[in-house]
N, C-alpha and C positions, 0 to 999 in steps of 0.2 A: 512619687513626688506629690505634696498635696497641690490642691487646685487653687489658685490665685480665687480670693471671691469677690466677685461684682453685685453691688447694690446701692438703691436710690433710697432716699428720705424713710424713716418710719409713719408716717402715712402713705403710703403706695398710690401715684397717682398713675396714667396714662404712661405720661410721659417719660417715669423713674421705673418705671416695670417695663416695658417695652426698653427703655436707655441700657438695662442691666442686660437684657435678652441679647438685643441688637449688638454691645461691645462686649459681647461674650464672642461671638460667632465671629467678629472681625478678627477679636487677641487670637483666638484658636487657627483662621485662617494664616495668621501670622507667625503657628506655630507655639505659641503659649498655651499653657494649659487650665484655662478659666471657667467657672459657673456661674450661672444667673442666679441671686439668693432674693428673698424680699424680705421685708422687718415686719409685715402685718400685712391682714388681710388686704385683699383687692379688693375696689370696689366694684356698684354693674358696668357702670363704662369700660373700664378695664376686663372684665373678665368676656363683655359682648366684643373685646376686640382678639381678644387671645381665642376666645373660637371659635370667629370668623376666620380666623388664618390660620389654625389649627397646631396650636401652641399652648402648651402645658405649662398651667401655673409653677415659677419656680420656688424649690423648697423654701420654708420657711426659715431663716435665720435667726437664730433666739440671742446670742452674744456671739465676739470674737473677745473672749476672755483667754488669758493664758490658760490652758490645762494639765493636769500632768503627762497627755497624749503629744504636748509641744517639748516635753523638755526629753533630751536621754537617759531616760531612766534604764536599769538595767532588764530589757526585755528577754525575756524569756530563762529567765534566771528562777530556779526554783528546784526541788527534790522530789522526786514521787516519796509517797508514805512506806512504799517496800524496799526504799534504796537505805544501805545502812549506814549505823555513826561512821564509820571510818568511808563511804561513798561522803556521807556530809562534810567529812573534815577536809578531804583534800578540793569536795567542789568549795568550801569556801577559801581555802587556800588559793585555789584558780583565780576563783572572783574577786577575791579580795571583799566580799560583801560579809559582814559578821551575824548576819542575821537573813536566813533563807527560808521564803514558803513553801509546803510543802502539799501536795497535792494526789489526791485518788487516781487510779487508773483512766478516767476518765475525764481529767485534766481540775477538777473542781478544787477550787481551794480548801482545805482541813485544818490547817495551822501554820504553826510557823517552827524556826526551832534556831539556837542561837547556839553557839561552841561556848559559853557562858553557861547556859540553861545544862546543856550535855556534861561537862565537865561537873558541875553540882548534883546533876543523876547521878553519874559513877562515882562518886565521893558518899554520897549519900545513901544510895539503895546497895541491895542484896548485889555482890556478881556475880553471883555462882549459877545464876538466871541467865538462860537461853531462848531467844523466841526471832527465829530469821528462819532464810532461805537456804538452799543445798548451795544454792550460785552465789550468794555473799559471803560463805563460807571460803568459797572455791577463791573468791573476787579477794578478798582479805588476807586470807593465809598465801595466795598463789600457789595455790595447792592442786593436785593432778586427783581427778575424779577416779576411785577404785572402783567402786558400786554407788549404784544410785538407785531409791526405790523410792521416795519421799521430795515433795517441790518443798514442804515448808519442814523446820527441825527445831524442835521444843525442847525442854528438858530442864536438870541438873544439871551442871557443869563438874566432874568428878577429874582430878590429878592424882594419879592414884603415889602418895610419897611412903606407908604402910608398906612393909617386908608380904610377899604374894601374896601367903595363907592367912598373916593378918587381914589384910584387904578385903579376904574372902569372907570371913567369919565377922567382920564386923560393918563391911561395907553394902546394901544392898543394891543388885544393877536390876532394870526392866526396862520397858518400852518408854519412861524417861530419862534416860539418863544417857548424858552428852561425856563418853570416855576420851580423856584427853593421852594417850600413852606411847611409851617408845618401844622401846625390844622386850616388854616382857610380856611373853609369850602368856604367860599361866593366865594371866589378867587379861589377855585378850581373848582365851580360850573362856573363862566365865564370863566375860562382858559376851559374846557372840551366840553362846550356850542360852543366854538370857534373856533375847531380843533386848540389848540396847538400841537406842534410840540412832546413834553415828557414835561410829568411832573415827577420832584423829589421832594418827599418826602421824609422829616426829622426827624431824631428823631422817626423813627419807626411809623409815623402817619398813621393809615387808613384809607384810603378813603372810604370815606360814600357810599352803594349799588349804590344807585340813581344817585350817580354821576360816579359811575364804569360802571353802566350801558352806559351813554350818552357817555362816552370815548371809551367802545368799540365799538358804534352805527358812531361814527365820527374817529373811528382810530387813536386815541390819544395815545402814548406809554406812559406808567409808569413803574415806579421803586421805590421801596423802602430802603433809609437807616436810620444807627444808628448815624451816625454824626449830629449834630448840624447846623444850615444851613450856621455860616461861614465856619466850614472847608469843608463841602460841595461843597460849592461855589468857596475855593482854589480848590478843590481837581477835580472840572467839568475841570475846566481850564486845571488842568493838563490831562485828560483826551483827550485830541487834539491830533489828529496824527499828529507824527515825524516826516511825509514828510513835514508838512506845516512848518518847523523850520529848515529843513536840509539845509545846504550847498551845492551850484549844482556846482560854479566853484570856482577857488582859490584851488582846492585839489589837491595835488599830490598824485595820487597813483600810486603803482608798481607790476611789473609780479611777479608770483612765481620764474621764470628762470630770472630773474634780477640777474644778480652779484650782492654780495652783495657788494662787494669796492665799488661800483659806486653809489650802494642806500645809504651807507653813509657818501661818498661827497656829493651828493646833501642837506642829511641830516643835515649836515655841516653848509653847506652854507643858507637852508632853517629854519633851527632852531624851526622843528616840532617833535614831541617825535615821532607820532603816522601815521602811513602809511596804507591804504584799499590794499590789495592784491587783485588782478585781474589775471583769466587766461586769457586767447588769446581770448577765447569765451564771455568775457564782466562778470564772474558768479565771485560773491565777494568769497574768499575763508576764510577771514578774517583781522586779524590785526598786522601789523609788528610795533614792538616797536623795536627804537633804543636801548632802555637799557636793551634789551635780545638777541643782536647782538653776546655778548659772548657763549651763549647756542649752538655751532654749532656742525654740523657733517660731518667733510668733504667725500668728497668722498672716500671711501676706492679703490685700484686700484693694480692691479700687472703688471709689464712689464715682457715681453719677448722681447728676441733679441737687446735688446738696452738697455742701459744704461748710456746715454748723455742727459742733459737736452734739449740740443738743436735739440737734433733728437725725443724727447717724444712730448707730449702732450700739449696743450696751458694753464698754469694755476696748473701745475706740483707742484707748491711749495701752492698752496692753497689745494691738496690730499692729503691722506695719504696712502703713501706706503708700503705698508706690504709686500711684496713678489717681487723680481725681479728673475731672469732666464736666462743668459745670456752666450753667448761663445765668446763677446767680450773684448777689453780690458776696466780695469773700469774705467768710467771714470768721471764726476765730479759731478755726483746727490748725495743728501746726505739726511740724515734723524734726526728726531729728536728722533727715540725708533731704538733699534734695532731691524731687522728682518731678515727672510730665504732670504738669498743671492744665489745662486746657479751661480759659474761661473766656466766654466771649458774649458782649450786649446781644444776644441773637434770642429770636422767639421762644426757643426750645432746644433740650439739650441734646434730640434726634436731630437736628441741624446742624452742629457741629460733627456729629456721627456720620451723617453725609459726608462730608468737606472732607471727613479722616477717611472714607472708602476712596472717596476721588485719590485724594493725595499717596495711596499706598496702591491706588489703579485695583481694589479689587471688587468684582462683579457683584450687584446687589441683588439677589434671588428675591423673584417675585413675594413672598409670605415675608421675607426681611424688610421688604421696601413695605408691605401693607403696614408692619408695625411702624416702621417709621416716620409714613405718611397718618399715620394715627395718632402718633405723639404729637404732632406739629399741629394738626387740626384742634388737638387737645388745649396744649398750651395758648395757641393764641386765638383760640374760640372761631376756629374755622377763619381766621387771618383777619379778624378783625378787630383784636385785641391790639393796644397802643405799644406792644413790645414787638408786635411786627413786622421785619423787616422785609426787605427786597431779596436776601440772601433765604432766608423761612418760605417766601414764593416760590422763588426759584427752586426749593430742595422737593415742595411740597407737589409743583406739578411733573417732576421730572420722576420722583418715588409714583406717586399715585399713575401712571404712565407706565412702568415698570411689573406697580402692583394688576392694572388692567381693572382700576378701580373707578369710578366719577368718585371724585373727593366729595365735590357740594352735596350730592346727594346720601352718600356712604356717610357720611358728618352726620346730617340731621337726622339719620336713623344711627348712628354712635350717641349720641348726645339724648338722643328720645330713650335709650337703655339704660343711659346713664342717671338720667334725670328722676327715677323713678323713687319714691319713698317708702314705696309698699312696705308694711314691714321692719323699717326702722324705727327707733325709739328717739326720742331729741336728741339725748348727750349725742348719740349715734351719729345723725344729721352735722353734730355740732364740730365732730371730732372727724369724722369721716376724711377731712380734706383740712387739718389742722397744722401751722408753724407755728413754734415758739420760739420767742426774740428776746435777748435780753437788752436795755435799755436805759445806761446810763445807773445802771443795778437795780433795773424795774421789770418783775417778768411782764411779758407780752405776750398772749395769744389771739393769734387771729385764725378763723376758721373760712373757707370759703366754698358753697356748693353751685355749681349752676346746672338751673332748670329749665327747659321751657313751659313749665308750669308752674308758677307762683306761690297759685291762688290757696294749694293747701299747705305753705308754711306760711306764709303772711295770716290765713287763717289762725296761725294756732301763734299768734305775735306773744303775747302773754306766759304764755310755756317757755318757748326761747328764751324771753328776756328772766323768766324766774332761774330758767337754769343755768343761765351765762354768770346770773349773778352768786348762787351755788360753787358753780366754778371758781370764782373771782372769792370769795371770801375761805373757803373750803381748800384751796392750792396758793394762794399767796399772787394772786394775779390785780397788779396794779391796772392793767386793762384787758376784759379780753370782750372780743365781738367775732361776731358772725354775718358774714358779705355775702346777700343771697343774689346770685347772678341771673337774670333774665336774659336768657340769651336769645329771644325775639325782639326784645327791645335795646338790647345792647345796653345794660346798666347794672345797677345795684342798690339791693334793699340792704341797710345795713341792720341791725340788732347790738347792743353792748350788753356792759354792767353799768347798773346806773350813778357808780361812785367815778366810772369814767367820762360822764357826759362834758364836763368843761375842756377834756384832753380832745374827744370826740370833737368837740364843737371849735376851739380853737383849731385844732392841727388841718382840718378840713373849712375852715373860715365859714363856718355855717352858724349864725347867731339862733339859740335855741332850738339846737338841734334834738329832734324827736325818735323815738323809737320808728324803725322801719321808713327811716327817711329812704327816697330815692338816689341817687346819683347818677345821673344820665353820663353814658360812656363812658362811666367806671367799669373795668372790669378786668383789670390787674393788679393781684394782690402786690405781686412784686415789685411793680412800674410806680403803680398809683395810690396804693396806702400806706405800705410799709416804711418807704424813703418820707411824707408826711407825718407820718408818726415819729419817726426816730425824730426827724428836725426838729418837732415843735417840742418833744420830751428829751431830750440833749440840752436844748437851750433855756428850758424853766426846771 
């Protein structure tokens, strides 16, 4: 069964990498079977908290796109290249697939081949041509092994219809020639005299000692069947391996991790029912039909910390979501079943992940309470952020207690790691910690970093604002700015574009509002800008 996946916003803060970790380990304690995924790097806060409690960044998550990996396609459906036409006809008879890959000994894909394709060989080509195996032989005719000295059987194909001595005098046999005959003797005595290549025999005939003898003296293979020697004679033909019939180019095939949209457009437009699946390593996995593209399973998936399609995952409306967990406001993803929603005005979405341990009574292991008591500290800036609450306290000293942690002081050395820019470039800084909001059909980004040191992005005010404004004319952004958090002073420097200064200046009632204004006890995106923004741009 795949693994339900859990993940927070595509900016990875604290609180959505820890949220993803943390209700990973609860679902599973619960018996579900979930993983922690992220949408983008971690930042240093985050990663100085993952190994402090010694916890492994989880995988990255690139999309929950449908793939052809989600839908049933026919697995493991395909033909080695030594299996013959008449193995090919009945396995697609089986399958019901009209077009089957065909693959090496060592599982790699080679071609493909179609009872289409094969029917226009044997209409078309020589069949007096022989080029298989002793046991496709055997497999084909249901034929009883005489002699065997040869794994593979080449040749002529010879019926001998000629009066004996005719046949003799004008027919010649050697180490090619595939003798198809029944009781006459004379011709089996010069086919074996001659090293032919195999003799079949029809009609259940036995070959005379004397001449059993001289065929295993010259290494002549036999076989015995019940057929008659025309259907024999169809039935050798068929006998030919299916690499000599296959299709090598003209194929489309496609990955397991293909989208499926995309496999069928091309499908579309190619106008082929039947597709060879391939992994990355060349090994056929089997056979994707267009008319079982409806059999699908999407990914199943729960969010934390977000709830905006534009802040989730690439490919959001091809999952399903069963579970979301969130302290934000809701905002436009939507579903086609109902499910557990969890949204609550509280400081941080490891606060509610509290309340869900309490209320299912199950024990928080010291390294789960650290992450949790991390997120919370994160979220409301070490409790001093205006989101909050008395229930965010309460979670905060009961975790950090559990963890065997001093919060206060584990904070300002969390925050002293996180704060650092070493290394960064602006967009970096700008994007690191970025939402995007749509707004009355206006994009919106705001970015937010906090520091306990200022002094080197305020230094560099000029850079920021050229590049916000980059941003802003360059992606189609009616507003976008950057909240730099002082978290010694409890506030904010903001930064915009400067086509947004009237939105700026009205929504936050500040006449003449200036690049790197302050905002004393600003320090929630969520609480204190974002619900001013939308108001004043809703309403003009």
């Amino acid at each position: 069964m795949n693994n339900i996946l859990i993940f927070g916003h595509q900016k990875p803060d604290t609180d959505s990498v820890t949220s993803a970790i943390v209700l990973s380990y609860l679902k599973n304690k619960l018996g579900e079977n979930t993983e922690a995924r992220v949408l983008g790097d971690i930042n240093n806060e985050t990663k100085f908290v993952l190994d402090y409690f010694n916890f492994e960044t989880p995988k990255y998550l690139n999309d929950v796109r449908l793939q052809i990996k989600d839908v049933e396609y026919n697995k493991n459906c395909f033909l080695n290249e030594n299996d013959s036409i008449f193995d090919g006809y009945n396995y697609m008879k089986k399958t019901k697939v009209s077009m089957i890959p065909v693959i090496d000994n060592k599982g790699k894909y080679v071609g493909a081949v179609s009872m289409k394709d094969v029917a226009g060989n044997l209409i078309a080509e020589n069949l007096g041509k022989l080029n298989t195996s002793y046991d496709n032989l055997l497999k084909a005719l249901k034929a009883k092994e005489i002699l065997r000295f040869d794994k593979e059987i080449k040749g002529n194909i010879m019926v001998p219809s000629y009066r004996s001595t005719t046949f003799k005098e004008q027919i010649k046999i050697d180490k090619d020639s595939v003798l198809i005959v029944g009781d006459r003797h004379s011709i089996i005595e010069y086919a074996v005299n001659n090293s032919a290549s195999i003799i079949i025999l029809t009609n259940n005939v036995q070959m005379k000692k004397e001449h059993l003898e001289i065929a295993k003296k010259n290494h002549v293979d036999v076989i015995s069947t019940s057929y008659n020697a025309l259907t024999t004679a169809n039935l050798v033909v068929l006998s030919n391996y299916i690499k000599d019939k296959m299709m090598t180019n003209d194929i489309i095939f496609v990955n397991e991790n293909d989208s499926l949209y995309e496999v069928l457009e091309i499908a579309n437009k190619k106008k082929y029912s039947n597709y060879p699946v391939i992994d990355n390593n060349g090994n056929c996995l089997g056979v994707f039909r267009v008319s079982t593209a409806e059999n699908r399973h999407p990914k199943k998936v729960i969010l934390v910390d977000h709830n905006e399609k534009e802040q989730s995952v690439v490919g959001l409306d091809e999952a399903e979501i069963i579970e979301i967990v969130d302290h934000h406001k809701i905002g436009n993803i939507g579903t086609s079943m109902p499910i557990n929603f969890r949204n609550m005005p509280l400081g941080c979405t490891n606060t509610i992940l509290y309340l869900m341990f309490k209320e299912h009574n199950i024990d928080i292991p010291k390294n789960i309470a650290g992450l949790m008591m991390s997120g919370i500290i994160s979220d409301t800036l070490l409790l001093t952020s205006p989101t909050t609450t008395e229930i965010d306290k309460e979670a905060l000293k009961k975790l950090a207690e559990i963890a065997e942690v001093k919060y206060d002081e584990y904070g300002m050395e969390m925050f002293k790691a996180g704060s650092s820019m070493e290394g960064k470039s602006i967009s970096e800084i700008i994007h690191g910690d970025f939402k995007n909001f749509t707004v009355d059909n206006q994009k919106v980004g705001v970015g937010q970093v906090s520091t306990m040191s200022t002094e080197e992005i305020m230094s560099k005010q000029e850079q920021f604002v050229n590049t916000l404004n980059e941003i802003a004319n360059n992606e189609g952004y009616t507003l976008v700015a950057l909240f730099v958090t002082d978290i010694l002073k409890n506030g904010s420097y903001v930064f915009f574009n400067e086509k947004a200064k009237e939105i700026m200046a009205n929504s936050f009632n500040v006449e003449n509002i200036s690049e790197g204004y302050f905002f004393e006890g600003l320090v929630s995106r969520k609480k204190q800008v974002v619900p001013k923004l939308m108001n004043y741009m809703d309403n003009n």
